[in-house]
N, C-alpha and C positions, 0 to 999 in steps of 0.2 A: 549279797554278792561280794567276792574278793574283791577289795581293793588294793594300789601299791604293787602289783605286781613285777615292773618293770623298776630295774632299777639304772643308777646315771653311768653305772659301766657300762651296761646293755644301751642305752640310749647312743651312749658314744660311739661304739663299737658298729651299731647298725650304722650310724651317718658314716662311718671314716671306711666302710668296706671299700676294697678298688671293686669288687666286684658284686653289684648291689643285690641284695635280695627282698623283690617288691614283696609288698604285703603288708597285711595291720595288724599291728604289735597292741596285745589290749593290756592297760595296764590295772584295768577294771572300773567301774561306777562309769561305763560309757566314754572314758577317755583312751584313746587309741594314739599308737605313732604310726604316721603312715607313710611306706617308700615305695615311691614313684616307680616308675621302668628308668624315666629320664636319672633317677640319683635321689632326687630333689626330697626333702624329710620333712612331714610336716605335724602338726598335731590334730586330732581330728577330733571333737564331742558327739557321739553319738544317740540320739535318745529318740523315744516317741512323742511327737507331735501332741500334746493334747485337743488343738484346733482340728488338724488337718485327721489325726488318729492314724498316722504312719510314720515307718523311721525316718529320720533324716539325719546326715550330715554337716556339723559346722563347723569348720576351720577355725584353728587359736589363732597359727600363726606356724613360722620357721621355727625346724628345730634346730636349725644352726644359732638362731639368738633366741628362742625362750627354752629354758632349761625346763627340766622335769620335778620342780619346784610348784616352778611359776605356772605349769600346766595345769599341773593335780588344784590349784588355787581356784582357776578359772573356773576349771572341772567342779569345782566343788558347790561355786556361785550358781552355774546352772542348773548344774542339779535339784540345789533348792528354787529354782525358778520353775521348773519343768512338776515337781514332784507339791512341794510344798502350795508356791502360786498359782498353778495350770496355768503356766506361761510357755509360749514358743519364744527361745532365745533367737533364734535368726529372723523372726518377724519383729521382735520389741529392736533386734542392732537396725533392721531397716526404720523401723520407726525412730530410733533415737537421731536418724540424718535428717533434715529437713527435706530434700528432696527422697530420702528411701531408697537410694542410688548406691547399690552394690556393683562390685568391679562385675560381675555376673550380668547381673541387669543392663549396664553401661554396655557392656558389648551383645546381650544380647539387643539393647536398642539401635547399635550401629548392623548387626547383622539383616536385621527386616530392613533396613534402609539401604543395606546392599550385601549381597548372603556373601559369606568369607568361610566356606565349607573347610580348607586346606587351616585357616586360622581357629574354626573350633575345636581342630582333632587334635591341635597343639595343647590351647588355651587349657585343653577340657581333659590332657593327657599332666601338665606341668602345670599351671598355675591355679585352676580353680580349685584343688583340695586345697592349696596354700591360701590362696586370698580372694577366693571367689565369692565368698557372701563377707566380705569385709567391704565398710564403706569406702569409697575411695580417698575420700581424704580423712583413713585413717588407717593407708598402705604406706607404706615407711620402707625407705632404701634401704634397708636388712631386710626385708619383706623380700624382697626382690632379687636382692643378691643372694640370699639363702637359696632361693631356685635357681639361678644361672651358676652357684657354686655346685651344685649339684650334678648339674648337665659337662660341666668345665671337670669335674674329676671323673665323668661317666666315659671322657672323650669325645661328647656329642657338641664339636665346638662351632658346628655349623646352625644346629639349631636352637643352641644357647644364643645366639647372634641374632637369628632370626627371630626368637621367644621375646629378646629383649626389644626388637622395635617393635614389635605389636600389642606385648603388656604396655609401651610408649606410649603406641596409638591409642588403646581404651582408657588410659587414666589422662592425656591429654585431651579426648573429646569431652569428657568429663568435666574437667576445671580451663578449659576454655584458654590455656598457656600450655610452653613446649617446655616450663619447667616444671617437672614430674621427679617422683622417688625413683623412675625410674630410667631416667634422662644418662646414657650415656654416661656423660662425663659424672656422674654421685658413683657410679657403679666402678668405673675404673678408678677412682679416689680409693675405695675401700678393697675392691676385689683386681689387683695391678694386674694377674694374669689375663684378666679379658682385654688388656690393651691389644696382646698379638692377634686377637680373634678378628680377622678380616673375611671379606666375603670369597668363597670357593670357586678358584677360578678354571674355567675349562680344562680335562686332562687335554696334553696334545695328542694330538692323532694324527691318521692315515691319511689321504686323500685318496678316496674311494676308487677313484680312476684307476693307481696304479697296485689296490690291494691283489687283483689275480698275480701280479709280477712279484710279490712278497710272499703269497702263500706258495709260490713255485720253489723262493727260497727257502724258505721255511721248513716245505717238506725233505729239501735236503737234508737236513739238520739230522742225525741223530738220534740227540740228546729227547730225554725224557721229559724234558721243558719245553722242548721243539712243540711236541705233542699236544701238552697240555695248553699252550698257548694258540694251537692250531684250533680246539677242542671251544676252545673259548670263544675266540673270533666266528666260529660256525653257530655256537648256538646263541652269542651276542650277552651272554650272562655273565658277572661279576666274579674275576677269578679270585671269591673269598669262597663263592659256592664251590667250587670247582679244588681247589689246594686246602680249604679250610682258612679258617681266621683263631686266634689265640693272642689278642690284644684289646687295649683300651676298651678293656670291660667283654668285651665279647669273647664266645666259645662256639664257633661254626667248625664240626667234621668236617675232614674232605668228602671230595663224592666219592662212593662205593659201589661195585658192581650191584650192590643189592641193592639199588637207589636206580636202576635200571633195566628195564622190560626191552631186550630186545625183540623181542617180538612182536611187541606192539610199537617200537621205535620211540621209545618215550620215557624220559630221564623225569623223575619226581626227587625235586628240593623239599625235604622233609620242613616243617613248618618253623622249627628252631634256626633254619637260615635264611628266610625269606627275613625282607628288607622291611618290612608290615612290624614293627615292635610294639603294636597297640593290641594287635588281635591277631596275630601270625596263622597263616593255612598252609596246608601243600600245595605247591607249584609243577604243574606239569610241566616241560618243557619237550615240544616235539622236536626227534630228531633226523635229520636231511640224509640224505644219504651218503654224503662229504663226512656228516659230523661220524654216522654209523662206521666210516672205513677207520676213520680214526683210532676208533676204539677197537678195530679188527686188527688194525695195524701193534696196538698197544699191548693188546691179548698176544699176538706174537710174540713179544720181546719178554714174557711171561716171567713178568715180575710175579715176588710170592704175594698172600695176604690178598685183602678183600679190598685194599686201596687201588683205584685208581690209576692214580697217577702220584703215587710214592716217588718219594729221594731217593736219586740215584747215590749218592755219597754215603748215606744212612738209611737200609735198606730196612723196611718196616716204618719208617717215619713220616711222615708229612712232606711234602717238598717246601720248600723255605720260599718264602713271598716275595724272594727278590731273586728266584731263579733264573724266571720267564728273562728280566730286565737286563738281569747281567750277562748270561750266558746266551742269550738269541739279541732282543732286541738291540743291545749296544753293537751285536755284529754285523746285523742287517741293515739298524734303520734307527741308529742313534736319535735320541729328541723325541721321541713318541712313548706312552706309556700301553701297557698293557690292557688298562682301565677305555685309553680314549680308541680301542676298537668298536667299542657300543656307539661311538661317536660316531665312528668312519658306519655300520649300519645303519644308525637312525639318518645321517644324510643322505645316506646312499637310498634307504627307503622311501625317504620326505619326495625326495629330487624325479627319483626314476622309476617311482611305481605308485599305483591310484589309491593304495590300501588307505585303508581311515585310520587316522589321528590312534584312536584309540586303540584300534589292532597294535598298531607301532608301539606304541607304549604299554601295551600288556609283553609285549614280546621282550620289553627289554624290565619287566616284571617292577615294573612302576605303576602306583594305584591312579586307577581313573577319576577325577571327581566331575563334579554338574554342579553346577550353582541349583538345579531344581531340584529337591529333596527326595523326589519321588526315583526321578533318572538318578539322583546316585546312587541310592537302595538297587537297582533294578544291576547296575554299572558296577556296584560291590561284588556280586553273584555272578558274570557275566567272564567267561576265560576265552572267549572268543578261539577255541582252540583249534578247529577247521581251518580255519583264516590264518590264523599262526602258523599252521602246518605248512599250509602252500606259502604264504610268506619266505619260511624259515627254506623249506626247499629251493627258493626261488634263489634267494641268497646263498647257499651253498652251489648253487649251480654259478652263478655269479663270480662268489669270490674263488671256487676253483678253476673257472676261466672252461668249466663246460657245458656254457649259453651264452649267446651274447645277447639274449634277448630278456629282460628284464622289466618291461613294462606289465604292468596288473593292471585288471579291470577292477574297478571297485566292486565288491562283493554285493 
């Protein structure tokens, strides 16, 4: 088998991309480099089990601090362990801890003590290829910083934040102290740009009460922002689906008529913009009959191309992400963002209608979890879209001020 395939310009060039491309980089004899979704580069030994008689996976380490020297070294140690001794290397690293307490093990021991579903899809997305079968105390704040540098260049500065206090929580229940490699303050010593990274505080919003008296102004509007902003607030979705996105690592299209069945009244988020970066699907979203006039009213003003809701300034282009903001919202209703309409819905939902928890949050295309393993399997599969339909209707009748009646019966 080749060996040496990968060399240190390539090693580099994969970590420093702004725009990461996950995957495993083999550089042959079972040593791989491997890039996260999150950013985050790690090294990875691949071989078969002579025990178990199946592949498996073990992490070296960050490829931000172990070079492609010091990998192939590693690589090479195992190999004669796996080939020469019919040894399993991640059975003899647990055996060489007195207790056999990998960062893996450690949280899967807090998870049966109390299931942390939303903490394994992280743990299990960013740090277990890095330091998952690594003993815990022999995780090292380059360990750690190498994944949150990762996440911090991806732009994912919300769950870099959050990554870092529950990688906190598993190596603190571990060693019984709150000084860990991966303690805050080691982290912003080495890595100063995570000082700024604070917790995401609420967009502002609407108050629900007097949204039909916004959207009366709004439909005055014009502008082709008017629209689009209108388009939003009715179907409660993220205007990155809706204008596209083209930053901090992401590439989301706008919506396009062809991303649209009006016949069946039903707009599908092709899977590349749904909010899911772990395992992205198509998202239906049913449309009210508020959201359908929108788009009727749009087709009138028969812009060219297959977009949407195109720039009106650069006719064929994208509309620019601070249209909605500067050109409507600052005229209307200064201090609120475009983002906190999903606010002024989900309260308006919580508050004045019986729908379940979960309907509500499929609607505003947030994954459901269960602490029961079986209900989240069941809750993965589950697009509740009947229920969403009449929802979605209910609220378009709502925020266009044609019902005042707004109560649901629980489905």
């Amino acid at each position: 088998m080749a060996v040496d395939r990968l060399t240190a310009t390539k090693v580099a060039a994969e970590i420093s991309r702004k725009v990461k491309k996950p995957g495993m980089f083999h550089d042959g004899g079972g040593l791989y480099l491997q890039i996260a979704r999150g950013g985050s580069a790690a090294w990875v030994f691949r071989f078969k089990s002579p025990a178990a008689r199946k592949m498996r996976d073990m992490g070296l380490g960050s490829a931000q601090w172990l070079s492609l020297k010091d990998a192939r070294e590693k690589a090479i140690a195992l190999r004669v362990m796996v080939k020469r001794d019919g040894r399993d290397p991640i059975v003899e690293r647990e055996k060489a801890n007195k207790s056999g307490l990998t960062f893996r093990a450690q949280f899967e021991y807090m998870d049966k003590l109390e299931p942390r579903l939303k903490w394994r899809v992280m743990l299990d997305l960013h740090a277990f290829p890095v330091i998952g079968d690594k003993r815990v105390e022999d995780i090292t704040t380059a360990d750690v910083t190498g994944i949150i540098a990762g996440l911090l260049n991806a732009g994912k500065f919300e769950t870099a934040r959050k990554l870092q206090q529950r990688m906190q929580a598993v190596i603190r229940s571990a060693k019984g102290s709150i000084d860990t490699p991966a303690h805050k303050a080691y982290i912003c010593h080495t890595l100063r740009s995570f000082k700024k990274v604070k917790k995401n505080k609420p967009y502002p919003s609407l108050d629900y009460a007097v949204l039909p008296a916004f959207i009366r102004k709004l439909r005055a509007r014009p502008e082709m922002a008017a629209r689009a902003l209108e388009f939003a607030i009715l179907t409660a979705c993220r205007t990155g689906d809706i204008i596209g996105v083209s930053q901090k690592g992401l590439a989301k299209p706008p919506l396009r008529w062809s991303d649209i069945d009006l016949r069946r009244k039903v707009w599908t988020v092709p899977a590349v913009k749904t909010a899911d970066d772990h395992n992205p699907e198509p998202f239906e979203v049913p449309l009210s009959d508020a959201a359908i006039a929108v788009l009727q009213r749009v087709k009138a003003m028969d812009a060219p191309g297959d977009m949407v809701f195109p720039s009106e300034m650069h006719p064929g282009q994208p509309m620019a992400v601070t249209a909605m903001r500067r050109q409507i919202i600052r005229r209307l209703h200064p201090g609120i963002t475009a983002h906190g309409f999903r606010t002024t819905f989900r309260t308006w939902a919580g508050e004045k209608t019986s729908v379940e928890r979960d309907v509500i949050e499929t609607a505003l295309a947030h994954k459901v979890f269960s602490r029961d393993k079986a209900e989240a399997a069941y809750k993965s599969k589950t697009t509740f879209f009947d229920k969403r339909k009449a929802l979605m209707a209910r609220w378009g009748e709502y925020a266009t001020g044609a019902s005042k009646v707004v109560k649901l019966k629980a489905a």
